[in-house]
N, CA, C and O atoms as a CHARMM CRD file, in Angstrom:
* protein
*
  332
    1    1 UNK  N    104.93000  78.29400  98.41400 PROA 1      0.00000
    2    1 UNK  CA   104.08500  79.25500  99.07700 PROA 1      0.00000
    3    1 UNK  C    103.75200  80.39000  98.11800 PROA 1      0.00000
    4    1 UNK  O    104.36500  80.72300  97.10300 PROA 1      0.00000
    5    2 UNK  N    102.94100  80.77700  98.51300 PROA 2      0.00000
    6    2 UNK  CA   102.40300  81.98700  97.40100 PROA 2      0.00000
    7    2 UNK  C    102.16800  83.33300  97.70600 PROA 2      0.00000
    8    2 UNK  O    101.57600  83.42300  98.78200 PROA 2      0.00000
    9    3 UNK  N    102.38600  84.35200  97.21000 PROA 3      0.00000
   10    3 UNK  CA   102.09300  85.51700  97.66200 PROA 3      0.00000
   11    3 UNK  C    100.69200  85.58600  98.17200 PROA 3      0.00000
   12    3 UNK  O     99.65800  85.06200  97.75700 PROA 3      0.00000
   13    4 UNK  N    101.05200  86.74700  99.66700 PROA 4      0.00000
   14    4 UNK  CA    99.06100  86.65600 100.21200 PROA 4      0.00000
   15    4 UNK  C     98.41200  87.24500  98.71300 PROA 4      0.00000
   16    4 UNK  O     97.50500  86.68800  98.09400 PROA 4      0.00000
   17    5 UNK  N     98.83500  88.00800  98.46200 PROA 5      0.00000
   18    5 UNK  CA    97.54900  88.71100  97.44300 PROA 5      0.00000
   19    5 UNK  C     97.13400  87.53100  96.33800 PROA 5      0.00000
   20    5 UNK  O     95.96900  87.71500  95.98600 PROA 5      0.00000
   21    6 UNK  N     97.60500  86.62600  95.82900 PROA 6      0.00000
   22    6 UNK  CA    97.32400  85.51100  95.09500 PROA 6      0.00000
   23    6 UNK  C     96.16500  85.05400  95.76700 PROA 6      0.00000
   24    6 UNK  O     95.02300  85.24200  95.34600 PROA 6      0.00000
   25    7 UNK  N     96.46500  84.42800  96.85900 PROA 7      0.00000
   26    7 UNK  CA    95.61200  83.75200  97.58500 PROA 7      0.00000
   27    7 UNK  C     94.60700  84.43000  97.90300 PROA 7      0.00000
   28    7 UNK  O     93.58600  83.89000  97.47900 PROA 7      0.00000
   29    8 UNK  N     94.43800  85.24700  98.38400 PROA 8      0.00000
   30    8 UNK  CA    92.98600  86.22000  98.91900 PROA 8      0.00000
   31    8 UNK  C     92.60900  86.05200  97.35600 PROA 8      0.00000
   32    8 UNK  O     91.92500  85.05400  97.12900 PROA 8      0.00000
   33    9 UNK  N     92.79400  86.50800  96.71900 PROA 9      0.00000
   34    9 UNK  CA    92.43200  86.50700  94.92000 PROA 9      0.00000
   35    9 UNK  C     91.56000  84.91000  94.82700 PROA 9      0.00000
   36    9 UNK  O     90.36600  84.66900  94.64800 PROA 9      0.00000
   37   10 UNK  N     92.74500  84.00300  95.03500 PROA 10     0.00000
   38   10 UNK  CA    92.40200  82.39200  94.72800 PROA 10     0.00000
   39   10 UNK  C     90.83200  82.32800  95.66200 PROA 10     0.00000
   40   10 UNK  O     89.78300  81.83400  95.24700 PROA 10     0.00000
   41   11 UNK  N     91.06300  82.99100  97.03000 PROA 11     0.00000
   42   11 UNK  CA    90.26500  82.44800  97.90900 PROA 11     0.00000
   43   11 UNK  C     88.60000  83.17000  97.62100 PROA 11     0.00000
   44   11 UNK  O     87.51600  82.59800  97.51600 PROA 11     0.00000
   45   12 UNK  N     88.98000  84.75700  97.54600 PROA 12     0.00000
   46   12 UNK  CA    87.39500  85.38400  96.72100 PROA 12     0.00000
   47   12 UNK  C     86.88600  84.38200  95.68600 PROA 12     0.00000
   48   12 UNK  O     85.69000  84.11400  95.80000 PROA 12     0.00000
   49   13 UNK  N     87.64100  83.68900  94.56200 PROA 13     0.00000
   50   13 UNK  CA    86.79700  83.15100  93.39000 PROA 13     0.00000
   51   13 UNK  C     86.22700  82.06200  93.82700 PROA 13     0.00000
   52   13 UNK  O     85.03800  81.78100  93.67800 PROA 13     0.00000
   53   14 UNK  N     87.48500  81.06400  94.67300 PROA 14     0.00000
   54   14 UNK  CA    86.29600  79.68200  95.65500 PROA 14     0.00000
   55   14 UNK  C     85.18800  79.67800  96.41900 PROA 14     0.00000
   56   14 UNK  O     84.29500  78.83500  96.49800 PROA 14     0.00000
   57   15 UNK  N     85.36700  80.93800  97.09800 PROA 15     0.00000
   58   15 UNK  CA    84.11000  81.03500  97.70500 PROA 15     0.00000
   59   15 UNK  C     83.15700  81.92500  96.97700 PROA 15     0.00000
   60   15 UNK  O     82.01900  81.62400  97.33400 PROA 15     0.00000
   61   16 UNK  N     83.14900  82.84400  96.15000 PROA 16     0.00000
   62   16 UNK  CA    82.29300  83.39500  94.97100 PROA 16     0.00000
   63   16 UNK  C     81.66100  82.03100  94.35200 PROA 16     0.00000
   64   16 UNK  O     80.47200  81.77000  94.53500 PROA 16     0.00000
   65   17 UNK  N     82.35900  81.33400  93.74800 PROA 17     0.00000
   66   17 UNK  CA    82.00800  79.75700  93.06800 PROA 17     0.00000
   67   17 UNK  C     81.23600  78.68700  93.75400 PROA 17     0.00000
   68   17 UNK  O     80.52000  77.90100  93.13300 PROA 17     0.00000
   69   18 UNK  N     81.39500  78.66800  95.07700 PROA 18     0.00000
   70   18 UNK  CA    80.86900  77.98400  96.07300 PROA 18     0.00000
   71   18 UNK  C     79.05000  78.45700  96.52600 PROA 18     0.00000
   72   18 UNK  O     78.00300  77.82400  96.66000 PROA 18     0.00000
   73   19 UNK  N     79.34400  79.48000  96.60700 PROA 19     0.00000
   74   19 UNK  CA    78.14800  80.47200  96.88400 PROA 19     0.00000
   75   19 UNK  C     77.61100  80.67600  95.25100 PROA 19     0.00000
   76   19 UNK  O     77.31800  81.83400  94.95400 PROA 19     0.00000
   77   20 UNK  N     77.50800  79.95000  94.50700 PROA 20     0.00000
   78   20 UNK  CA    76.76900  80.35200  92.96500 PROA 20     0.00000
   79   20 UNK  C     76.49800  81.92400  92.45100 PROA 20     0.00000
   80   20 UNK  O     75.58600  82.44700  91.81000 PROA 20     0.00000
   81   21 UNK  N     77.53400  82.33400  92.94800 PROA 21     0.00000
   82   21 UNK  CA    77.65800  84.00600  92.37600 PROA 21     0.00000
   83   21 UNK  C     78.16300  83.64300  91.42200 PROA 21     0.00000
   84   21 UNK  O     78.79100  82.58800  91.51400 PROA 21     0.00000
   85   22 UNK  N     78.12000  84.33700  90.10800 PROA 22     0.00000
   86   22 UNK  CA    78.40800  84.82500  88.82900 PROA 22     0.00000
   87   22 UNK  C     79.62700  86.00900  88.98800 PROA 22     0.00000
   88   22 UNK  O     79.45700  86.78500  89.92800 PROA 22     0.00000
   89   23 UNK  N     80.67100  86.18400  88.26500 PROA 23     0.00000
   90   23 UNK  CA    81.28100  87.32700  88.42700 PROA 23     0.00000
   91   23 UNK  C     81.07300  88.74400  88.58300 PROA 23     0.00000
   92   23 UNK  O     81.54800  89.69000  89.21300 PROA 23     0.00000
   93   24 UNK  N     79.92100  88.42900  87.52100 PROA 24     0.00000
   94   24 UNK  CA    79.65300  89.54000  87.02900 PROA 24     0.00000
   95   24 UNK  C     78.19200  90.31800  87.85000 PROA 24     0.00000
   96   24 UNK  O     77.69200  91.40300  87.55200 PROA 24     0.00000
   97   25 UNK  N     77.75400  89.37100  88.93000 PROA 25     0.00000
   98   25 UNK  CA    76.93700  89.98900  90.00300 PROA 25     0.00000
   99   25 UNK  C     77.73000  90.44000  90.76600 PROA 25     0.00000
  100   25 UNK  O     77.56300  91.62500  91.05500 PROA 25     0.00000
  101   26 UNK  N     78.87300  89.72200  91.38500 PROA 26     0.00000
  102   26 UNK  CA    79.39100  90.33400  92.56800 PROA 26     0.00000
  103   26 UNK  C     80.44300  91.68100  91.87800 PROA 26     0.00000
  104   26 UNK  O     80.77200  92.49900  92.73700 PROA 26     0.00000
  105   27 UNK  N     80.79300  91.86600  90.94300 PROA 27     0.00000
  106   27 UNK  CA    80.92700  92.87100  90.44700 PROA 27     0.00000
  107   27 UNK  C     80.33600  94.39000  90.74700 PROA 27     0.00000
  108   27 UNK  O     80.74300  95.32500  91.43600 PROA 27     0.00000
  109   28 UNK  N     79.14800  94.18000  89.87300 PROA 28     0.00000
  110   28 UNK  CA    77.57600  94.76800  90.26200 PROA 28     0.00000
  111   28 UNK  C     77.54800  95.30100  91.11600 PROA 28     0.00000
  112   28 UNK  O     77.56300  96.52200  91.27200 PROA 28     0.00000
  113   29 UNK  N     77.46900  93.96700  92.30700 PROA 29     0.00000
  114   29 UNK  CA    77.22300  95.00000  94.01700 PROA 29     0.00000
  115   29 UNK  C     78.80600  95.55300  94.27200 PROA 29     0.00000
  116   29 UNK  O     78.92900  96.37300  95.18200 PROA 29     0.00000
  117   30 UNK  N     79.64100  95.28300  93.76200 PROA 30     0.00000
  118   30 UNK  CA    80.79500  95.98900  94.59100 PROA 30     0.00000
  119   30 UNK  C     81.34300  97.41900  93.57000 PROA 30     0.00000
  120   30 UNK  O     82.35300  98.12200  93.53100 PROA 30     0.00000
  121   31 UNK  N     79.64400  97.32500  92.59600 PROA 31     0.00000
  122   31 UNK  CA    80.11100  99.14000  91.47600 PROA 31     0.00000
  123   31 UNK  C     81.55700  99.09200  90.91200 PROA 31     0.00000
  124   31 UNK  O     82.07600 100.18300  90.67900 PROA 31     0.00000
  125   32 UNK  N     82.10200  98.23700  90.72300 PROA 32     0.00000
  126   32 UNK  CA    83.31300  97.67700  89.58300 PROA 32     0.00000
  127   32 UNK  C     83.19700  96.96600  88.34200 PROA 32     0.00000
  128   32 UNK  O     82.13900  96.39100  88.08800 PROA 32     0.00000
  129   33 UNK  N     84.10600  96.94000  87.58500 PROA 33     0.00000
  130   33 UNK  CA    84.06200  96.36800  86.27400 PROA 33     0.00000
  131   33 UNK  C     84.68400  95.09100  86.70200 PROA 33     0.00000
  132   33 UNK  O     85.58500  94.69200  87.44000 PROA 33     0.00000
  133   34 UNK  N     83.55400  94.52300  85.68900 PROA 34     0.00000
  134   34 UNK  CA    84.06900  92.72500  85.70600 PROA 34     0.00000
  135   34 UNK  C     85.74800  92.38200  85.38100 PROA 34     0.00000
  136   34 UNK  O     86.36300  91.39000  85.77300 PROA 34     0.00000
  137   35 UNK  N     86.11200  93.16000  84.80800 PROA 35     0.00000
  138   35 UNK  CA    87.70900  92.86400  84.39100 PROA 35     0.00000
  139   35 UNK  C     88.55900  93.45900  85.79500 PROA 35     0.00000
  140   35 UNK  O     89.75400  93.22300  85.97000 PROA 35     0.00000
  141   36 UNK  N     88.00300  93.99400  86.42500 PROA 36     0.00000
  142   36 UNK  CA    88.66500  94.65500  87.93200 PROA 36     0.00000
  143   36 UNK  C     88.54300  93.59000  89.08800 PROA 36     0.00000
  144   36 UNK  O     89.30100  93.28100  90.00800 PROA 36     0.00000
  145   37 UNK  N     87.24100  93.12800  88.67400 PROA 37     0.00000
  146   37 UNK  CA    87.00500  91.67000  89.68700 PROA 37     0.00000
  147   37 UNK  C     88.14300  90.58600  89.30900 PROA 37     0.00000
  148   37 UNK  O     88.78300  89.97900  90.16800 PROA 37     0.00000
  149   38 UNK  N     88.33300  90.40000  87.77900 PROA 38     0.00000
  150   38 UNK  CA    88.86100  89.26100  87.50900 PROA 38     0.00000
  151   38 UNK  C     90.26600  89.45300  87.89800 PROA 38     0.00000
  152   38 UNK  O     90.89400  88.53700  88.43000 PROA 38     0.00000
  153   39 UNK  N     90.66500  90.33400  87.71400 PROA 39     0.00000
  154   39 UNK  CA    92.46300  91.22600  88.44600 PROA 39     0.00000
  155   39 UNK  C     92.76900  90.70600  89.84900 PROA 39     0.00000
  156   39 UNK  O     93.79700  90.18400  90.28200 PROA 39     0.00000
  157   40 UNK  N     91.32600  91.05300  90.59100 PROA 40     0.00000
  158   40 UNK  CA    91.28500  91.09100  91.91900 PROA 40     0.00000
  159   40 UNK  C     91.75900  89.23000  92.26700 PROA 40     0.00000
  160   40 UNK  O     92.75800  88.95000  92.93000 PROA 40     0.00000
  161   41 UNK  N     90.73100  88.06000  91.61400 PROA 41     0.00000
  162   41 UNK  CA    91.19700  86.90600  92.04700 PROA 41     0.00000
  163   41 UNK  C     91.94500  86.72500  91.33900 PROA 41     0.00000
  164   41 UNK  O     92.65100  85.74300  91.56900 PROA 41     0.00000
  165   42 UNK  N     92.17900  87.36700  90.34500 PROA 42     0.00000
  166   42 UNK  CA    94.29800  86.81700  90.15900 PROA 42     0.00000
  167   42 UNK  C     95.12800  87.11000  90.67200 PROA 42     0.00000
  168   42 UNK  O     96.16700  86.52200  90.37300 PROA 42     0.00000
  169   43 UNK  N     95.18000  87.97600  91.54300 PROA 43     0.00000
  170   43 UNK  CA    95.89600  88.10600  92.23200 PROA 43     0.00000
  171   43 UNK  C     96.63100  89.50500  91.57500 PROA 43     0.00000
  172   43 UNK  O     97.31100  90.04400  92.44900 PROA 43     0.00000
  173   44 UNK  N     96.67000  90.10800  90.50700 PROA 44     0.00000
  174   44 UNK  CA    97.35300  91.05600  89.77300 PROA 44     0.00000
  175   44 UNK  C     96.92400  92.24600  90.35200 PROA 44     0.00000
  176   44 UNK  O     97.96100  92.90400  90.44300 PROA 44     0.00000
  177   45 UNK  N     96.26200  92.72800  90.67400 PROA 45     0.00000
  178   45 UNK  CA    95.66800  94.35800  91.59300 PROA 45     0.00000
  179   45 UNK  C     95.93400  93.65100  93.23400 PROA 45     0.00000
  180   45 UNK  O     95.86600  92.46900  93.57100 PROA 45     0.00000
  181   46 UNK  N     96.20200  94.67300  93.92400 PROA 46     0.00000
  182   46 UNK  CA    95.94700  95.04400  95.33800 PROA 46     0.00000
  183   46 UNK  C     94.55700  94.99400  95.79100 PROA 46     0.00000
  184   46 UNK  O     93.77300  94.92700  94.84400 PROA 46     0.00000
  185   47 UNK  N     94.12000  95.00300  96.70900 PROA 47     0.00000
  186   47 UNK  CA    92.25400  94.76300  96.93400 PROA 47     0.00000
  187   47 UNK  C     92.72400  95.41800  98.46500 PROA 47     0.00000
  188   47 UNK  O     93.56400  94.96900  99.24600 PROA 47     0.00000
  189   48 UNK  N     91.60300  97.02200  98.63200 PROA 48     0.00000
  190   48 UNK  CA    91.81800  97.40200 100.16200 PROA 48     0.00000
  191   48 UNK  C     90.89700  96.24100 100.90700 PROA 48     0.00000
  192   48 UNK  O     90.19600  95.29900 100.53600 PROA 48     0.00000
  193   49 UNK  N     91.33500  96.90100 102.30400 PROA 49     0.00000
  194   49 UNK  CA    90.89600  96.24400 103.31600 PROA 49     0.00000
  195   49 UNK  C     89.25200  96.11600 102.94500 PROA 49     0.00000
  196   49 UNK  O     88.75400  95.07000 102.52800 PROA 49     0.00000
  197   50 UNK  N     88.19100  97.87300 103.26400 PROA 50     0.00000
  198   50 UNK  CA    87.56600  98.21200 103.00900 PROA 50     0.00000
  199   50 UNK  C     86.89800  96.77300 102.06900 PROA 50     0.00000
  200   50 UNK  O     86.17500  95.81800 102.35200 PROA 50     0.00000
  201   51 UNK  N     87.68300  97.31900 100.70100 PROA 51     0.00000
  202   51 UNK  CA    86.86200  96.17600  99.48000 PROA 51     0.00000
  203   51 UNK  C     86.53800  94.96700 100.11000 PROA 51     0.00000
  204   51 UNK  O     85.46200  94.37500 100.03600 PROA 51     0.00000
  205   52 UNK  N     87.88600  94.52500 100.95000 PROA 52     0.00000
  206   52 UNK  CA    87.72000  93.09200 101.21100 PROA 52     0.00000
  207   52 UNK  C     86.26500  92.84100 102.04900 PROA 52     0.00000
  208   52 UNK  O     85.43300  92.02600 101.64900 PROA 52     0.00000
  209   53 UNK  N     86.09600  93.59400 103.17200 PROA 53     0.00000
  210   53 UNK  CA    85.18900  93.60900 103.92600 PROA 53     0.00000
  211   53 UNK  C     83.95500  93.46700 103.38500 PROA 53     0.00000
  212   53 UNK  O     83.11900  92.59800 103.63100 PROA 53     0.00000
  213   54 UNK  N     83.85300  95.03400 102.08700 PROA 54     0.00000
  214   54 UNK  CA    82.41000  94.51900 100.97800 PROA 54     0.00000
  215   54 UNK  C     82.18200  92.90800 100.54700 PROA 54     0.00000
  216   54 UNK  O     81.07100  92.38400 100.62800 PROA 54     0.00000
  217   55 UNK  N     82.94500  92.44900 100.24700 PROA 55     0.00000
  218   55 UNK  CA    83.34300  91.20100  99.74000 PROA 55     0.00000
  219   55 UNK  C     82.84600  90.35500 100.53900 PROA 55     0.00000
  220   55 UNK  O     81.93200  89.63100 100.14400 PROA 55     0.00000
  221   56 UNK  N     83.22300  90.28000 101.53800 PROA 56     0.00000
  222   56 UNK  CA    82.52100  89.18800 103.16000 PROA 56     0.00000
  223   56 UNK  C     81.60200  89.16700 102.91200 PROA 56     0.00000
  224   56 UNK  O     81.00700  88.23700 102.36700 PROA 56     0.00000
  225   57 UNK  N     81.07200  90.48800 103.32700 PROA 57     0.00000
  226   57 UNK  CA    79.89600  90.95000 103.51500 PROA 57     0.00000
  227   57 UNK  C     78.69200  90.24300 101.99900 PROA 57     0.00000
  228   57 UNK  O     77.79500  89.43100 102.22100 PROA 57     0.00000
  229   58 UNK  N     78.93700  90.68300 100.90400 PROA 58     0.00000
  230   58 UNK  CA    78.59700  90.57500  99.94000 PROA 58     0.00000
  231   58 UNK  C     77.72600  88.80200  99.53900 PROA 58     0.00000
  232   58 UNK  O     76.59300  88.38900  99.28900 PROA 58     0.00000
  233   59 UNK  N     79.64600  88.04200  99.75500 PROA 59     0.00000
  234   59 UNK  CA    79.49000  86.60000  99.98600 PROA 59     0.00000
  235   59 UNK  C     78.69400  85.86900 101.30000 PROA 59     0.00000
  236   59 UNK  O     78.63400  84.64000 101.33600 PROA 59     0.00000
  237   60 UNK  N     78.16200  86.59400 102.24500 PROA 60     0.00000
  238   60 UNK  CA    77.75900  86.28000 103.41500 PROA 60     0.00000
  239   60 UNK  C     78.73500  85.25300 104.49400 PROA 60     0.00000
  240   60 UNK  O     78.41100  84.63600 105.50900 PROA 60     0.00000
  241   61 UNK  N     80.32900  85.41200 103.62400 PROA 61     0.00000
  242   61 UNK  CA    81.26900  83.90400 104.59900 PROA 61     0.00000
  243   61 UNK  C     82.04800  84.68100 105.32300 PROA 61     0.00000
  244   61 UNK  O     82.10800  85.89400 105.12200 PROA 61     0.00000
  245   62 UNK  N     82.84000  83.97200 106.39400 PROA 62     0.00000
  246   62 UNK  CA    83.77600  84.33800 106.99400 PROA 62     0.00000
  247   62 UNK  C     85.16400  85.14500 106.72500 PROA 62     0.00000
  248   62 UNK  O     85.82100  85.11700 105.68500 PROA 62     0.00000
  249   63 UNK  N     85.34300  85.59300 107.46100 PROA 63     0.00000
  250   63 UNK  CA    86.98600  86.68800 106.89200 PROA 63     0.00000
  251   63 UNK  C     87.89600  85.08700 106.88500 PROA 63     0.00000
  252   63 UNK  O     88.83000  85.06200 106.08300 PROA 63     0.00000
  253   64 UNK  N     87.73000  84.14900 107.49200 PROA 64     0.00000
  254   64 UNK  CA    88.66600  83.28300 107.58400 PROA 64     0.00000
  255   64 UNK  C     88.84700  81.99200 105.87300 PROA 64     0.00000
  256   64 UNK  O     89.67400  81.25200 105.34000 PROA 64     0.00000
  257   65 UNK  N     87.21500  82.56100 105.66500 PROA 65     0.00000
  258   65 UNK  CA    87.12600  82.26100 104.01300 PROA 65     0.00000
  259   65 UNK  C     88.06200  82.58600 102.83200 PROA 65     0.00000
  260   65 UNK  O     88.47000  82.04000 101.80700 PROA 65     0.00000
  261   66 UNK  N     88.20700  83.84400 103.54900 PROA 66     0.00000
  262   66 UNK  CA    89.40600  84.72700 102.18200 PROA 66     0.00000
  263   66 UNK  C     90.86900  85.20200 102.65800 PROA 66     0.00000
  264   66 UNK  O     91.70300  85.52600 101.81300 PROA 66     0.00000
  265   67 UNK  N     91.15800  85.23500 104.03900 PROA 67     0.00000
  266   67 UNK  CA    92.36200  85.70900 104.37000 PROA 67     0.00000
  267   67 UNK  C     92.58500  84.02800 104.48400 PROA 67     0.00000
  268   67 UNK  O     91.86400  83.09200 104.82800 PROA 67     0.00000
  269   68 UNK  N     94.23600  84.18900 103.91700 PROA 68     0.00000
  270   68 UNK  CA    94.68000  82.92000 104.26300 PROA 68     0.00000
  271   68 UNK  C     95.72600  82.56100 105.45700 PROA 68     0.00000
  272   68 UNK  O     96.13400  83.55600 106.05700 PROA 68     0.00000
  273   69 UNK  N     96.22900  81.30500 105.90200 PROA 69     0.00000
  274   69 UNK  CA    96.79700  80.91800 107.22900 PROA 69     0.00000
  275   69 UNK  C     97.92300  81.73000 107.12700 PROA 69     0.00000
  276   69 UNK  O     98.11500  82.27200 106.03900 PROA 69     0.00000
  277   70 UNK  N     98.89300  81.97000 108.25400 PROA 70     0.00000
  278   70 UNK  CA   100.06400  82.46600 108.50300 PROA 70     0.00000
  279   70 UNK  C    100.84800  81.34400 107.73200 PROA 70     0.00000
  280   70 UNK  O    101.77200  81.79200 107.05400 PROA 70     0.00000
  281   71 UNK  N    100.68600  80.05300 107.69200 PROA 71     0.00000
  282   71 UNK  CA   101.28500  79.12500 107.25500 PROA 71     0.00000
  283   71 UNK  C    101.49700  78.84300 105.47700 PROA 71     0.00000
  284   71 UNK  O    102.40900  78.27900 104.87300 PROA 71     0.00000
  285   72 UNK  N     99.89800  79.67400 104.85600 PROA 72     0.00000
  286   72 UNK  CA   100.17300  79.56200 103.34200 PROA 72     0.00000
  287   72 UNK  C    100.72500  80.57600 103.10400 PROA 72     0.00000
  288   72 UNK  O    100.53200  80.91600 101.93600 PROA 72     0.00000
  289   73 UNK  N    101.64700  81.58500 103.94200 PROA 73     0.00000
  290   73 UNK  CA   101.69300  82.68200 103.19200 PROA 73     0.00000
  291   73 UNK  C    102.88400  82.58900 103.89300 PROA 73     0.00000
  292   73 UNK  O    103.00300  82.40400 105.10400 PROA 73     0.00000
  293   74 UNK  N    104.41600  82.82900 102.44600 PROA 74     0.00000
  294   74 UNK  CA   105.73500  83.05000 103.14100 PROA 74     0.00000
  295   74 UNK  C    106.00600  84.70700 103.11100 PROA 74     0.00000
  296   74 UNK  O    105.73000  85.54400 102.25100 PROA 74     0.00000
  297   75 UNK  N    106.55500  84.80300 104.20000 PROA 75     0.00000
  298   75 UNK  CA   106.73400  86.44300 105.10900 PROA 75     0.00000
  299   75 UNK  C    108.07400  85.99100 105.53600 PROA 75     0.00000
  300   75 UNK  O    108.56900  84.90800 105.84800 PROA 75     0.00000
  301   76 UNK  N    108.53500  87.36900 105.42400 PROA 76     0.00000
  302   76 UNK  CA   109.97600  87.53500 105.75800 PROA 76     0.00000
  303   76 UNK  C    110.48700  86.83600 107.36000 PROA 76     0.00000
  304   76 UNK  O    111.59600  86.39600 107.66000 PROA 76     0.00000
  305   77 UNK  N    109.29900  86.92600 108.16700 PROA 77     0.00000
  306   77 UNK  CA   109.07100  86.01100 108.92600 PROA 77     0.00000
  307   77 UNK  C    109.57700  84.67600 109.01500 PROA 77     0.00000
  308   77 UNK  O    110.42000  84.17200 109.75800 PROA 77     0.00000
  309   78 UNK  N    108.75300  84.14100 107.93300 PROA 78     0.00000
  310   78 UNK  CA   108.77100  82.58000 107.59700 PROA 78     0.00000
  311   78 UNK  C    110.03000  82.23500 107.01600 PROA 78     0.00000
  312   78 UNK  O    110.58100  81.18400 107.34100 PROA 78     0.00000
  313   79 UNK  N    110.57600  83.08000 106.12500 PROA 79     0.00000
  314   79 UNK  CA   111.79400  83.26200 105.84300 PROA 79     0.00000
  315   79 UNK  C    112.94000  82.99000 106.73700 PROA 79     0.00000
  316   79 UNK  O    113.77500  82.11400 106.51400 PROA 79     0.00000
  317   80 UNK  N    112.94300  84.01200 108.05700 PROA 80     0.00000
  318   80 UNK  CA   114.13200  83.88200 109.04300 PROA 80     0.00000
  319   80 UNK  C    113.92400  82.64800 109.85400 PROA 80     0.00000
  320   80 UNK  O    114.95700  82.20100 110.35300 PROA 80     0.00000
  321   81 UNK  N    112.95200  82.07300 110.07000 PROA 81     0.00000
  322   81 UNK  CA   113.01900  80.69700 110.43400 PROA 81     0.00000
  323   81 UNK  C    113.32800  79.74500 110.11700 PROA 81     0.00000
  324   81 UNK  O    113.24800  78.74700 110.83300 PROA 81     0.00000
  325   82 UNK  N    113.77300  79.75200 108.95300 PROA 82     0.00000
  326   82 UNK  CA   114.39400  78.74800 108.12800 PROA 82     0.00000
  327   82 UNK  C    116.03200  79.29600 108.14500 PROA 82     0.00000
  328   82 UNK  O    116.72600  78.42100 107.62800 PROA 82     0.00000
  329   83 UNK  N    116.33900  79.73600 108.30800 PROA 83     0.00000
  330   83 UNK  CA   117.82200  80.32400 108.37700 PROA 83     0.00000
  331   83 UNK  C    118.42200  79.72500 109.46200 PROA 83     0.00000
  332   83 UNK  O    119.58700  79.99900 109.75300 PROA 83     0.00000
């Protein structure tokens, strides 16, 4: 399982890639540096809510595009259930 912030990261670049955006447009509209974008789908920076929303918005897809399942993401949660 992977940390959420990986995944939201993983999940912006598939659907950026999917939708034939360039990095360096969706950059552009979100007034960031391309190396801040590339942070963002690695997962290495935090991304607010806010951003994320630009991002939807931006990509024209679903929040369900980039947030990932309760199931890909282990939480302390997911954790005590296994105990």
């Amino acid at each position: 399982m992977e940390p959420v912030q990986k995944l939201i990261g993983m999940n912006i670049k598939l659907t950026r890639i999917s939708r034939s955006v360039a990095q360096g447009e969706l950059a552009s509209k979100l007034s960031i540096e391309q190396s801040y974008l590339s942070r963002i789908e690695k997962g290495s920076v935090p991304v607010s809510c806010e951003r994320l929303y630009e991002i939807i918005h931006i990509l024209k897809c679903d929040v369900t595009d980039i947030f990932p399942t309760p199931l890909e993401v282990e939480t302390k949660f997911n954790q005590s259930d296994k105990e």
